[in-house]
CHARMM internal coordinates of N, CA and C (Angstrom, degrees):
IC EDIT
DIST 1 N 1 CA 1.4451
DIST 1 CA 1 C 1.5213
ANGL 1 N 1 CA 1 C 110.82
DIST 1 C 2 N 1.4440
ANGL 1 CA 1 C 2 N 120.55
DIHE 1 N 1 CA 1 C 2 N 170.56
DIST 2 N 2 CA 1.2330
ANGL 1 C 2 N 2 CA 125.57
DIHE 1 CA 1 C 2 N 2 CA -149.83
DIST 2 CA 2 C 1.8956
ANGL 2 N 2 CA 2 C 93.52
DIHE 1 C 2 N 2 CA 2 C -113.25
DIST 2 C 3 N 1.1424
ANGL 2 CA 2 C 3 N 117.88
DIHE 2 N 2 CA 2 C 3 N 140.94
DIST 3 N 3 CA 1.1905
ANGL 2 C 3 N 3 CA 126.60
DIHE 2 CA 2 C 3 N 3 CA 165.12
DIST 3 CA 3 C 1.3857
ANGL 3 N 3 CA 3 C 108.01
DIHE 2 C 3 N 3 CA 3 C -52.84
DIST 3 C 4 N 1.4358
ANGL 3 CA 3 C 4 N 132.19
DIHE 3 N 3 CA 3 C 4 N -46.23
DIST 4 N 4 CA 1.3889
ANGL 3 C 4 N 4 CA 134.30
DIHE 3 CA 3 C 4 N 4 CA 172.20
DIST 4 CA 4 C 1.0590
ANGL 4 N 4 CA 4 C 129.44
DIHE 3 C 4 N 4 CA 4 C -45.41
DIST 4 C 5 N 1.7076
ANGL 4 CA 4 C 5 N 97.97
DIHE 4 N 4 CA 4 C 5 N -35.36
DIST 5 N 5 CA 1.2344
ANGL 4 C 5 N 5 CA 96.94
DIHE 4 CA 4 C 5 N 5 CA -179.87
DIST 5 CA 5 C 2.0270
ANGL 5 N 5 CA 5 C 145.64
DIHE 4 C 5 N 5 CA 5 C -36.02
DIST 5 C 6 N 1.3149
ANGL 5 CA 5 C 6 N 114.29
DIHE 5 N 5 CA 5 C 6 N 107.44
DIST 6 N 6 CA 1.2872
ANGL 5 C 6 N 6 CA 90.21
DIHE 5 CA 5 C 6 N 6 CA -178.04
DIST 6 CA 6 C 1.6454
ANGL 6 N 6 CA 6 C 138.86
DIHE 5 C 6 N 6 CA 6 C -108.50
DIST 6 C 7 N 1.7886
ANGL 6 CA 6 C 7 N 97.17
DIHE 6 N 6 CA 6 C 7 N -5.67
DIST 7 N 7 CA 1.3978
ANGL 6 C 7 N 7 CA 115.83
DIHE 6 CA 6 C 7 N 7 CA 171.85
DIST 7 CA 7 C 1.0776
ANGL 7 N 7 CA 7 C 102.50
DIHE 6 C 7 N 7 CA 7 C -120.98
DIST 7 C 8 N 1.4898
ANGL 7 CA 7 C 8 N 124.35
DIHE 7 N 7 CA 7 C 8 N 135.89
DIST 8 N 8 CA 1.8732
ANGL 7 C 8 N 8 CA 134.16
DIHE 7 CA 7 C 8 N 8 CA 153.05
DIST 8 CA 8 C 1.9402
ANGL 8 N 8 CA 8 C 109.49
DIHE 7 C 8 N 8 CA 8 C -128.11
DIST 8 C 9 N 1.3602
ANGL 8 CA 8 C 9 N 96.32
DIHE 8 N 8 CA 8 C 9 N 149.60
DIST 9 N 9 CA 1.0536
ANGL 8 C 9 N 9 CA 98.70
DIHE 8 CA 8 C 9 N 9 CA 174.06
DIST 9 CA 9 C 1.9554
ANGL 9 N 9 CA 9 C 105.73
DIHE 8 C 9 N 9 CA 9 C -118.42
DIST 9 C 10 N 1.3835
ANGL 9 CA 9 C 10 N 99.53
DIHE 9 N 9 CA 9 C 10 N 125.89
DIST 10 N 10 CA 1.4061
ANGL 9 C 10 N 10 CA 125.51
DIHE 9 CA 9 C 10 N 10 CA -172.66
DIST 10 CA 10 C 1.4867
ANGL 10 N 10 CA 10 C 117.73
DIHE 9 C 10 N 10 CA 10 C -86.92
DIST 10 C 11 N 1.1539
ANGL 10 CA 10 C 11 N 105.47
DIHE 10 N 10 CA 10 C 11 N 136.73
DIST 11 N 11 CA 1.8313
ANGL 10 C 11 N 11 CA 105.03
DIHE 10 CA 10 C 11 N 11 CA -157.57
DIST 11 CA 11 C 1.4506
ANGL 11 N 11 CA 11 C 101.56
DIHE 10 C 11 N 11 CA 11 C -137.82
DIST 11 C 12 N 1.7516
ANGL 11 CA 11 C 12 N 106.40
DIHE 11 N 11 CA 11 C 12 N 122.07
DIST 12 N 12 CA 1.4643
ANGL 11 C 12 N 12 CA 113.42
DIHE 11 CA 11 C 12 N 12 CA 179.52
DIST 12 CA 12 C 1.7755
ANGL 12 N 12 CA 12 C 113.45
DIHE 11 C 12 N 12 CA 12 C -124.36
DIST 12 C 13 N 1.3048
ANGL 12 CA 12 C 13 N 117.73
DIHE 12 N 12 CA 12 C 13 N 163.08
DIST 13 N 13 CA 1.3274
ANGL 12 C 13 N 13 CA 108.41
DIHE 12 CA 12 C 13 N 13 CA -170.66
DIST 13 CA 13 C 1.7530
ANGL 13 N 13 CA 13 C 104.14
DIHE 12 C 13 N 13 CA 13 C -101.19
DIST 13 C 14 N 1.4588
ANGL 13 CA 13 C 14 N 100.57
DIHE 13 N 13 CA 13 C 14 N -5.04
DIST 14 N 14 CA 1.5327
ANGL 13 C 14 N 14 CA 90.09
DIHE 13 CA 13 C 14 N 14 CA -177.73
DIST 14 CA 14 C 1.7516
ANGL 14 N 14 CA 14 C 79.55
DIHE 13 C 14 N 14 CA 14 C -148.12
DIST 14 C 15 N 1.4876
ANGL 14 CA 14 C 15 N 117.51
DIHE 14 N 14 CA 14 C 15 N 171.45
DIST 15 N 15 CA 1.4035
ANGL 14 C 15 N 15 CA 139.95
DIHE 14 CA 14 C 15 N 15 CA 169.30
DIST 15 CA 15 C 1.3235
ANGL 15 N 15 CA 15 C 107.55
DIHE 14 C 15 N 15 CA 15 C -40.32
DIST 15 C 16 N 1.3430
ANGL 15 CA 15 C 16 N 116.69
DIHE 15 N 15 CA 15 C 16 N -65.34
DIST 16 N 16 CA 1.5533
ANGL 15 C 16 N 16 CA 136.91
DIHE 15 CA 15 C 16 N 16 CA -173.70
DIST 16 CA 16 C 1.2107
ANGL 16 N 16 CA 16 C 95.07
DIHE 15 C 16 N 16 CA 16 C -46.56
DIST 16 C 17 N 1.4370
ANGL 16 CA 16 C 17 N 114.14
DIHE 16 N 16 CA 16 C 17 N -88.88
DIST 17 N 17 CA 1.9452
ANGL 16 C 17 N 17 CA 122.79
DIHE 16 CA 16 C 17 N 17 CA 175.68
DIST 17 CA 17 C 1.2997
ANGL 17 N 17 CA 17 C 99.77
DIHE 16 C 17 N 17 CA 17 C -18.43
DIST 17 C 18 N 1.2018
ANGL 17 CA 17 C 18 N 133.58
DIHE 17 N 17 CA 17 C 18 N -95.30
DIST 18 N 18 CA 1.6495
ANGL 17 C 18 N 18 CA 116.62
DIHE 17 CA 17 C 18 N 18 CA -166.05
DIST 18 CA 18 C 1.6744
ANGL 18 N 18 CA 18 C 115.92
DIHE 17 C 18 N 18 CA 18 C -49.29
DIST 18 C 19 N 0.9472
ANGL 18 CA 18 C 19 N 129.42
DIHE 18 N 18 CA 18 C 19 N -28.62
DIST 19 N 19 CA 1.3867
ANGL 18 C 19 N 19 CA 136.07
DIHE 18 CA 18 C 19 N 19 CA 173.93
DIST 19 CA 19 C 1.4638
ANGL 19 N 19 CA 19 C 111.28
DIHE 18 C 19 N 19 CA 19 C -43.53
DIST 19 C 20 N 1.6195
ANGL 19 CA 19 C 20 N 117.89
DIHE 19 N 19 CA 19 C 20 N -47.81
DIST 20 N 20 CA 1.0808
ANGL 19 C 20 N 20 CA 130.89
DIHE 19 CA 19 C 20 N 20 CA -176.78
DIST 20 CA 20 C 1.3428
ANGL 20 N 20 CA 20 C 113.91
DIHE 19 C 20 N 20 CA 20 C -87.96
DIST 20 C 21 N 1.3436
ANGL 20 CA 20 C 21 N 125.55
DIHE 20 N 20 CA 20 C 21 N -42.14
DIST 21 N 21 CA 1.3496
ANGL 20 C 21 N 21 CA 124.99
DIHE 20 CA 20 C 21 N 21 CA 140.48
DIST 21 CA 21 C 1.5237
ANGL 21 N 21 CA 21 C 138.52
DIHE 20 C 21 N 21 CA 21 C -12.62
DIST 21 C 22 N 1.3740
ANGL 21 CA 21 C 22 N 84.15
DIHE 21 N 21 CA 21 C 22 N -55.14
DIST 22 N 22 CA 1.8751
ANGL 21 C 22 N 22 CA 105.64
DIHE 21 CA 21 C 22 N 22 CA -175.31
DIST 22 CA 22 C 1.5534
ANGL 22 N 22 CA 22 C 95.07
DIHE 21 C 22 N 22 CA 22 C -77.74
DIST 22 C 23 N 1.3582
ANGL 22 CA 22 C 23 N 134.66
DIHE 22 N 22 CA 22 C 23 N -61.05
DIST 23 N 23 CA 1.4235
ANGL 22 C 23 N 23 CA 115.33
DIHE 22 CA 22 C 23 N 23 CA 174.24
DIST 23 CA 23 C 1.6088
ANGL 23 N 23 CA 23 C 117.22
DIHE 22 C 23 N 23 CA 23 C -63.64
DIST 23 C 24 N 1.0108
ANGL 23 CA 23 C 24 N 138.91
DIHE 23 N 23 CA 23 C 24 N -17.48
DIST 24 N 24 CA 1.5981
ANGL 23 C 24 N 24 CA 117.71
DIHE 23 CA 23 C 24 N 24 CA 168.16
DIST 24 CA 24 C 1.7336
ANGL 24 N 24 CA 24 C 97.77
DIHE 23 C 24 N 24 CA 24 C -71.98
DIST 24 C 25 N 1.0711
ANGL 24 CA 24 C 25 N 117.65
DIHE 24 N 24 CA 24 C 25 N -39.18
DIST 25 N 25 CA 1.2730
ANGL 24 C 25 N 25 CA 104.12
DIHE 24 CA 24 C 25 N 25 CA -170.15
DIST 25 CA 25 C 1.6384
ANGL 25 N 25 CA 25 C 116.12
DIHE 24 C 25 N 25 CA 25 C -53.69
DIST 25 C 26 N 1.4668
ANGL 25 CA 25 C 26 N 101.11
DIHE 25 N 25 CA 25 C 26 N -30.31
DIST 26 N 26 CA 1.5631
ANGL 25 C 26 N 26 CA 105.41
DIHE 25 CA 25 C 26 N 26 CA -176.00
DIST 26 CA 26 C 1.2559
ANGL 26 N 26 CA 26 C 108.24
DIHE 25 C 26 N 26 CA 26 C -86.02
DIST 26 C 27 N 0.9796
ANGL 26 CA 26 C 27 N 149.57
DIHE 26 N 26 CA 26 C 27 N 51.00
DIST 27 N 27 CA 1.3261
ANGL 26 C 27 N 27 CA 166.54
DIHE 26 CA 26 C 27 N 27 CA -146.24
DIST 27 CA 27 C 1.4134
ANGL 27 N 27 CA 27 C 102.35
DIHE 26 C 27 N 27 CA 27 C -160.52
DIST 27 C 28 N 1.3848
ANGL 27 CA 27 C 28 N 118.91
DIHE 27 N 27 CA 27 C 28 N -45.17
DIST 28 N 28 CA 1.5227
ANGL 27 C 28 N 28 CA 114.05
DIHE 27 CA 27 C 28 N 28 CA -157.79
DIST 28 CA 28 C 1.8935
ANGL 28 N 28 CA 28 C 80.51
DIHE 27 C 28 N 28 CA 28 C -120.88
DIST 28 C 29 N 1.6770
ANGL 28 CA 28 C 29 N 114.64
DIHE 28 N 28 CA 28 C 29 N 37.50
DIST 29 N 29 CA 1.4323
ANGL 28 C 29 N 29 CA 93.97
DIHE 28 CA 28 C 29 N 29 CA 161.92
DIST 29 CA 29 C 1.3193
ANGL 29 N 29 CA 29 C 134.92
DIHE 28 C 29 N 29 CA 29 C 81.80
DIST 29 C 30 N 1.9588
ANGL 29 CA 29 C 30 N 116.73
DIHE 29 N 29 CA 29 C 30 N 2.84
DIST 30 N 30 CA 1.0615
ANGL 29 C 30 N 30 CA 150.66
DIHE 29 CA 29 C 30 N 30 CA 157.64
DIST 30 CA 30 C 1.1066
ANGL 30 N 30 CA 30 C 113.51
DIHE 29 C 30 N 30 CA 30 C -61.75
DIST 30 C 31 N 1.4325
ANGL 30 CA 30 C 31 N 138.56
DIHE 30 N 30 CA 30 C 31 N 134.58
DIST 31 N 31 CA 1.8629
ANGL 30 C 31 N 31 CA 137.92
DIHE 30 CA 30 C 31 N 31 CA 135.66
DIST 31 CA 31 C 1.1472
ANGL 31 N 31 CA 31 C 95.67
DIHE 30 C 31 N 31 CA 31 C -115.29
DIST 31 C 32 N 1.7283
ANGL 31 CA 31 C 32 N 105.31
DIHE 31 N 31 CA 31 C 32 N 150.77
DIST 32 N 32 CA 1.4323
ANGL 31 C 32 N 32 CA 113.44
DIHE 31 CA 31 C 32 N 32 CA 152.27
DIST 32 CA 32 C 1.7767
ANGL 32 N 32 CA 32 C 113.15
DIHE 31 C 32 N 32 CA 32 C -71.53
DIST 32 C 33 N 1.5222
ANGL 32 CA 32 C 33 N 107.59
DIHE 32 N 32 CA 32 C 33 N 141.05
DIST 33 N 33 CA 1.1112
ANGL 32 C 33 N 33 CA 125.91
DIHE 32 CA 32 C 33 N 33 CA 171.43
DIST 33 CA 33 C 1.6575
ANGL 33 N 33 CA 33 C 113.50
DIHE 32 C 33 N 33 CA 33 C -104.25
DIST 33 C 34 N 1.3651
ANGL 33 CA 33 C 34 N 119.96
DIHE 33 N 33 CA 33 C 34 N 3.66
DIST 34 N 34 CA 1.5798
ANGL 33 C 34 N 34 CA 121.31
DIHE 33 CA 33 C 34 N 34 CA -171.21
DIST 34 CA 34 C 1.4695
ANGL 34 N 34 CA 34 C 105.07
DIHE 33 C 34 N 34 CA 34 C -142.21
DIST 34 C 35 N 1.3759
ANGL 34 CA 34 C 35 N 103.04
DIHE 34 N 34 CA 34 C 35 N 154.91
DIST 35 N 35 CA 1.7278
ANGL 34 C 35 N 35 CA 105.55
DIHE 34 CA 34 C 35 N 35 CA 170.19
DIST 35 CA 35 C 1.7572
ANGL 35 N 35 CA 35 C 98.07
DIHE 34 C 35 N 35 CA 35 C -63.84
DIST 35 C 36 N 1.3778
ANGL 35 CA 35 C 36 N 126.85
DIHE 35 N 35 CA 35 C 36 N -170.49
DIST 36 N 36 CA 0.7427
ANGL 35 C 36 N 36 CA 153.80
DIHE 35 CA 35 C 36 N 36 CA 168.29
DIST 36 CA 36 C 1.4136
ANGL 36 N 36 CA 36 C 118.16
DIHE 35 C 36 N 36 CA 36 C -93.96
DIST 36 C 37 N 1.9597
ANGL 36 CA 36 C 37 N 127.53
DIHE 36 N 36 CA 36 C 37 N 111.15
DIST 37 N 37 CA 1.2478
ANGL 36 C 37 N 37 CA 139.61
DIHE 36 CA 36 C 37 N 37 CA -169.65
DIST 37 CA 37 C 1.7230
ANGL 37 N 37 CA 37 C 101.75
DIHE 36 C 37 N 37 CA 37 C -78.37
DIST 37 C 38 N 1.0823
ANGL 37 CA 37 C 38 N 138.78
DIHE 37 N 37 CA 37 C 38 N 153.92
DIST 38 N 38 CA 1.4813
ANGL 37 C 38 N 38 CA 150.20
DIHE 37 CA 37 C 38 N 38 CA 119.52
DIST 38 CA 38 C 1.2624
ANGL 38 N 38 CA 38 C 122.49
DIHE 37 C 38 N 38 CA 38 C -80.95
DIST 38 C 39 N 1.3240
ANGL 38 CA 38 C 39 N 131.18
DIHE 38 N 38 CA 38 C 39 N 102.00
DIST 39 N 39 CA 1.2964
ANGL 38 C 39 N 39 CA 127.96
DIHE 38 CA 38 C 39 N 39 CA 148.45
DIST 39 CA 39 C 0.9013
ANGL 39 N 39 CA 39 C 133.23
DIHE 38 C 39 N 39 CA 39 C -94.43
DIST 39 C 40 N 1.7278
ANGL 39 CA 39 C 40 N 131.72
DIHE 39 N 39 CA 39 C 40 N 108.09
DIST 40 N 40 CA 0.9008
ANGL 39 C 40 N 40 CA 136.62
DIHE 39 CA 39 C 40 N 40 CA -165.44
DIST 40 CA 40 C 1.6215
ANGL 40 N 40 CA 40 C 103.16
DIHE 39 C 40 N 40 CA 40 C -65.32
DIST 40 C 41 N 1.6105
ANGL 40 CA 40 C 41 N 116.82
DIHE 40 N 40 CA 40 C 41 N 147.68
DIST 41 N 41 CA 1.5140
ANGL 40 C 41 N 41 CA 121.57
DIHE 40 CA 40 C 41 N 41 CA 162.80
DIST 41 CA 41 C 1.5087
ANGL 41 N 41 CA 41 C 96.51
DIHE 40 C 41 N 41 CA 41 C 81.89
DIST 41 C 42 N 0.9731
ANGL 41 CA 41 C 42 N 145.90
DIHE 41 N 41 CA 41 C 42 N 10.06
DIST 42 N 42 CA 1.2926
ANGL 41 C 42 N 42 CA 147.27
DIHE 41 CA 41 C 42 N 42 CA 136.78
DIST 42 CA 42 C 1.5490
ANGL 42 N 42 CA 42 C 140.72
DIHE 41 C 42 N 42 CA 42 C -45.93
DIST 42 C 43 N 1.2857
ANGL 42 CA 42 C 43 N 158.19
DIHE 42 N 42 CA 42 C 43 N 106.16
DIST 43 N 43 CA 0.9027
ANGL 42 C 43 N 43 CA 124.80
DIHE 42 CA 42 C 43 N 43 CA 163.94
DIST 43 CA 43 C 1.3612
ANGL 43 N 43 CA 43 C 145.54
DIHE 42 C 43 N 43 CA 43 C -46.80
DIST 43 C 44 N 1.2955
ANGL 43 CA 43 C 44 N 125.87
DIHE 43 N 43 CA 43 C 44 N -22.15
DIST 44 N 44 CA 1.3510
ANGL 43 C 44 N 44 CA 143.25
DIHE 43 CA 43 C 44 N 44 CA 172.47
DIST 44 CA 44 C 1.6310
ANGL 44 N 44 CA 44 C 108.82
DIHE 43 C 44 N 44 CA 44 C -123.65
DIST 44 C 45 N 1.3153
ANGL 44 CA 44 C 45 N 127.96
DIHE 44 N 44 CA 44 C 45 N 59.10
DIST 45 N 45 CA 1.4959
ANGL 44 C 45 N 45 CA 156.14
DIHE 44 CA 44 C 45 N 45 CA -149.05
DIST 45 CA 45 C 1.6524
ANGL 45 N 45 CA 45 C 94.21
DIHE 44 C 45 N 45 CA 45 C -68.87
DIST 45 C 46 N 1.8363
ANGL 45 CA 45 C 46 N 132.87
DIHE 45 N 45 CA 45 C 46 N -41.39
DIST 46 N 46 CA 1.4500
ANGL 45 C 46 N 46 CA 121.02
DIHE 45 CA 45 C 46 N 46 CA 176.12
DIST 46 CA 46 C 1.2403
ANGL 46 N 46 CA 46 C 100.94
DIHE 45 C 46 N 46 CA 46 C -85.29
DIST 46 C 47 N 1.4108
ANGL 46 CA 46 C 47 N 110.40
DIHE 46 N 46 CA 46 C 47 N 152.07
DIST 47 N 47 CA 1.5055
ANGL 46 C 47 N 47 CA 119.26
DIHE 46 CA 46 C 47 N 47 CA 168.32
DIST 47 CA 47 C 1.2263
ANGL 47 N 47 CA 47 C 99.81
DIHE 46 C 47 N 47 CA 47 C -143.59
DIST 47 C 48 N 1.2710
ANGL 47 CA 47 C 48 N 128.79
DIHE 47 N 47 CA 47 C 48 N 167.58
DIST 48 N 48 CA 1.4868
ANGL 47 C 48 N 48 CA 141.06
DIHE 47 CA 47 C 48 N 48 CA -171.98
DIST 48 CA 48 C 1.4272
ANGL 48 N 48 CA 48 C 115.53
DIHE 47 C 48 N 48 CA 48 C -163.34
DIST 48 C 49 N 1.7873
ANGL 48 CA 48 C 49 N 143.92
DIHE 48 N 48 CA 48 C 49 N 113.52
DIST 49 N 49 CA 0.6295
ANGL 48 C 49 N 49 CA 114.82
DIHE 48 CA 48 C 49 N 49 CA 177.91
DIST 49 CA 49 C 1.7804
ANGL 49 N 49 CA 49 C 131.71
DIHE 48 C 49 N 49 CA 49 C -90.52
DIST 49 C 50 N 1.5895
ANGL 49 CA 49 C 50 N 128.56
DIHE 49 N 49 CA 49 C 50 N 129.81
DIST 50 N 50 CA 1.3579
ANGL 49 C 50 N 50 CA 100.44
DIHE 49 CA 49 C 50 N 50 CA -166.26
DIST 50 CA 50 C 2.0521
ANGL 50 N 50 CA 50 C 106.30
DIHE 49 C 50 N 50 CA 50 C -105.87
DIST 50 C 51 N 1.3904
ANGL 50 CA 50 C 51 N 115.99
DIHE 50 N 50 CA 50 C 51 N -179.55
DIST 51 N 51 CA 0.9906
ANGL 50 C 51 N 51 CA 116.78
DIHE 50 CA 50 C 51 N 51 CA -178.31
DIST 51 CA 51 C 1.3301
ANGL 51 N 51 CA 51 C 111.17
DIHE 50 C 51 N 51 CA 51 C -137.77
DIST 51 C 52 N 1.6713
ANGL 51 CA 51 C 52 N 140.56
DIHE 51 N 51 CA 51 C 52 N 156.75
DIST 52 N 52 CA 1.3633
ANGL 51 C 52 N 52 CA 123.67
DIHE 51 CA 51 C 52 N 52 CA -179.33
DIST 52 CA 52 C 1.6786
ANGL 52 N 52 CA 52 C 95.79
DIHE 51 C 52 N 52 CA 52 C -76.45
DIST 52 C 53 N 1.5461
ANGL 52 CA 52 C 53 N 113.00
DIHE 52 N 52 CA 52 C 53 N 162.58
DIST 53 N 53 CA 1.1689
ANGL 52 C 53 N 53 CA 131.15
DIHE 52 CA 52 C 53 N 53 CA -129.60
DIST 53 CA 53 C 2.0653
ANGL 53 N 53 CA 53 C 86.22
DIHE 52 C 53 N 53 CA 53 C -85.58
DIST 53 C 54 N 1.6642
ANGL 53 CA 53 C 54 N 111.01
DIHE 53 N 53 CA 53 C 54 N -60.24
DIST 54 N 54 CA 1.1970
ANGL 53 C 54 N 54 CA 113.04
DIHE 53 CA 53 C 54 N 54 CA -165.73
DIST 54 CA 54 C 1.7756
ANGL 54 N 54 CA 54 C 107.15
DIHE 53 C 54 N 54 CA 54 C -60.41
DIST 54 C 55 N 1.3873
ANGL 54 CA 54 C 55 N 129.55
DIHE 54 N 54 CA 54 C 55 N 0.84
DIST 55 N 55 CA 1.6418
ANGL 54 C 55 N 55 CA 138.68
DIHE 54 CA 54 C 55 N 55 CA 157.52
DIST 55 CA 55 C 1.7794
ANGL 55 N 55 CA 55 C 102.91
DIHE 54 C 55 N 55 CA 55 C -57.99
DIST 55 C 56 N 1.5044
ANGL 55 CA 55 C 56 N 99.33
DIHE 55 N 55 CA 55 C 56 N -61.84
DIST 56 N 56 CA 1.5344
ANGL 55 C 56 N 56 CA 96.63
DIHE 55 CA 55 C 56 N 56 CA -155.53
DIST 56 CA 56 C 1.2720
ANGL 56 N 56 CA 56 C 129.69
DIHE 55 C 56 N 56 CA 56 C -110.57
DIST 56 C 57 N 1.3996
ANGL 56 CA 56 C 57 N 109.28
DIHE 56 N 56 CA 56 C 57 N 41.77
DIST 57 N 57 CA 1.6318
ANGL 56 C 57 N 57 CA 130.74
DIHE 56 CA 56 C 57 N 57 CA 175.86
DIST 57 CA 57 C 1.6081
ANGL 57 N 57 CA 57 C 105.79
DIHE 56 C 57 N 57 CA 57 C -33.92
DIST 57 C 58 N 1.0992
ANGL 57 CA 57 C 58 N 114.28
DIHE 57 N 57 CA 57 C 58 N 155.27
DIST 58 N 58 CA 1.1472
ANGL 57 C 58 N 58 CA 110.60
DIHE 57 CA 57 C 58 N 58 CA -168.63
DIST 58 CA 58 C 1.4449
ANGL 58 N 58 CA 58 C 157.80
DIHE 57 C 58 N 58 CA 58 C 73.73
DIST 58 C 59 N 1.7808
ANGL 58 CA 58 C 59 N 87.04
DIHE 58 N 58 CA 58 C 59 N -28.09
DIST 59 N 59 CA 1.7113
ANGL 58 C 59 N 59 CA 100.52
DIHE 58 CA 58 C 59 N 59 CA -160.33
DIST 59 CA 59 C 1.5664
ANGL 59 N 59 CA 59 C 89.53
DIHE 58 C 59 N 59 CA 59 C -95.33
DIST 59 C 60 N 1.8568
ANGL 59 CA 59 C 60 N 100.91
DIHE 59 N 59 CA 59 C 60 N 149.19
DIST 60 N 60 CA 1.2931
ANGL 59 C 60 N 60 CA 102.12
DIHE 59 CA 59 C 60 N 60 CA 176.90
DIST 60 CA 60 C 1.5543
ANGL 60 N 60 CA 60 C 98.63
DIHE 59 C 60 N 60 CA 60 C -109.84
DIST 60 C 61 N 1.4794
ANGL 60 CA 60 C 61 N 119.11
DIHE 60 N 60 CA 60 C 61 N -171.54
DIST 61 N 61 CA 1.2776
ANGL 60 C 61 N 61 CA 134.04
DIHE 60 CA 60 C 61 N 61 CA 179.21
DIST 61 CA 61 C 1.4345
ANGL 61 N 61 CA 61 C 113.08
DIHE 60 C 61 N 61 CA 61 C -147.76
DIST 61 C 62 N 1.1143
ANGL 61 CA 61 C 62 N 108.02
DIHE 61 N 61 CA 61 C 62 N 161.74
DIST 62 N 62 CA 1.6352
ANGL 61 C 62 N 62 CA 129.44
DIHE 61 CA 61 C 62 N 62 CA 174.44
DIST 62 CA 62 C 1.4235
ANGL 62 N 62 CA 62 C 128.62
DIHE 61 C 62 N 62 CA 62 C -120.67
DIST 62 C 63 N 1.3800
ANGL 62 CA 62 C 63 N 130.91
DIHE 62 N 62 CA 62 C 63 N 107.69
DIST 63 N 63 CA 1.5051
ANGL 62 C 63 N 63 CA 112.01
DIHE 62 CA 62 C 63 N 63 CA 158.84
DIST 63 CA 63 C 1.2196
ANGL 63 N 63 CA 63 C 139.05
DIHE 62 C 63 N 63 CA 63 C -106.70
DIST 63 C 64 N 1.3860
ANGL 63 CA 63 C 64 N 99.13
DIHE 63 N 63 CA 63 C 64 N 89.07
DIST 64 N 64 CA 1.7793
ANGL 63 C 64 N 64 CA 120.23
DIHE 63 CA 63 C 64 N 64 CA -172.55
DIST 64 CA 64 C 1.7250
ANGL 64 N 64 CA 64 C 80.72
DIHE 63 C 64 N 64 CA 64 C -116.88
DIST 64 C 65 N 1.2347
ANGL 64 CA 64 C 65 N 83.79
DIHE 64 N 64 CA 64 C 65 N 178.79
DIST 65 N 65 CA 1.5994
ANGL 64 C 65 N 65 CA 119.75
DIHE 64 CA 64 C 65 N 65 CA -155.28
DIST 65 CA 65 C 1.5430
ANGL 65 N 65 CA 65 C 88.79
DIHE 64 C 65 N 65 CA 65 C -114.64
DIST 65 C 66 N 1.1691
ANGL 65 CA 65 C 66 N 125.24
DIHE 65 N 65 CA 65 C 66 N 111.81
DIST 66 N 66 CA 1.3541
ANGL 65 C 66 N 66 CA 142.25
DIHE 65 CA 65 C 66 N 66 CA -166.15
DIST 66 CA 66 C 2.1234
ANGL 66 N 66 CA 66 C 106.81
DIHE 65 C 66 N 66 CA 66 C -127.55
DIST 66 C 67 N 1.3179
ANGL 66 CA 66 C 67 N 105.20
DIHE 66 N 66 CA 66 C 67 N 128.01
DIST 67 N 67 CA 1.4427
ANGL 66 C 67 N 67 CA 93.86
DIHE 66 CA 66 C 67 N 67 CA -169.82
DIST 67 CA 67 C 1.4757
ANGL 67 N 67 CA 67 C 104.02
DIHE 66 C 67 N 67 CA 67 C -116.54
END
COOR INIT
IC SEED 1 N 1 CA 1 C
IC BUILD
């Protein structure tokens, strides 16, 4: 991945898995900017999208289970 990078979207197979996800990410300067997707029939069914932190002042998030 690119140092530039400033949006990724993070992919877990259960709630927890992205949960833990979402805090390493904030470590390296990540927040989530989105609730949390379910796609059913997926292999990696949560998704979340995150953003580096000084982008998304302000924005809050949710992790509910959204269908």
């Amino acid at each position: 991945m690119s140092n530039t990078q400033k949006r990724k979207i993070l992919y877990g197979r259960t709630l927890r898995e992205l949960q833990k996800q979402i805090k390493f990410q904030e470590k390296a300067a990540y927040v989530p900017i989105s609730a949390v997707k379910f796609y059913e029939h997926e292999k990696y069914p949560y998704q979340i999208l995150v953003e580096k932190k000084w982008l998304a002042k302000g924005r809050k998030y949710e992790l509910n289970k959204t269908i």
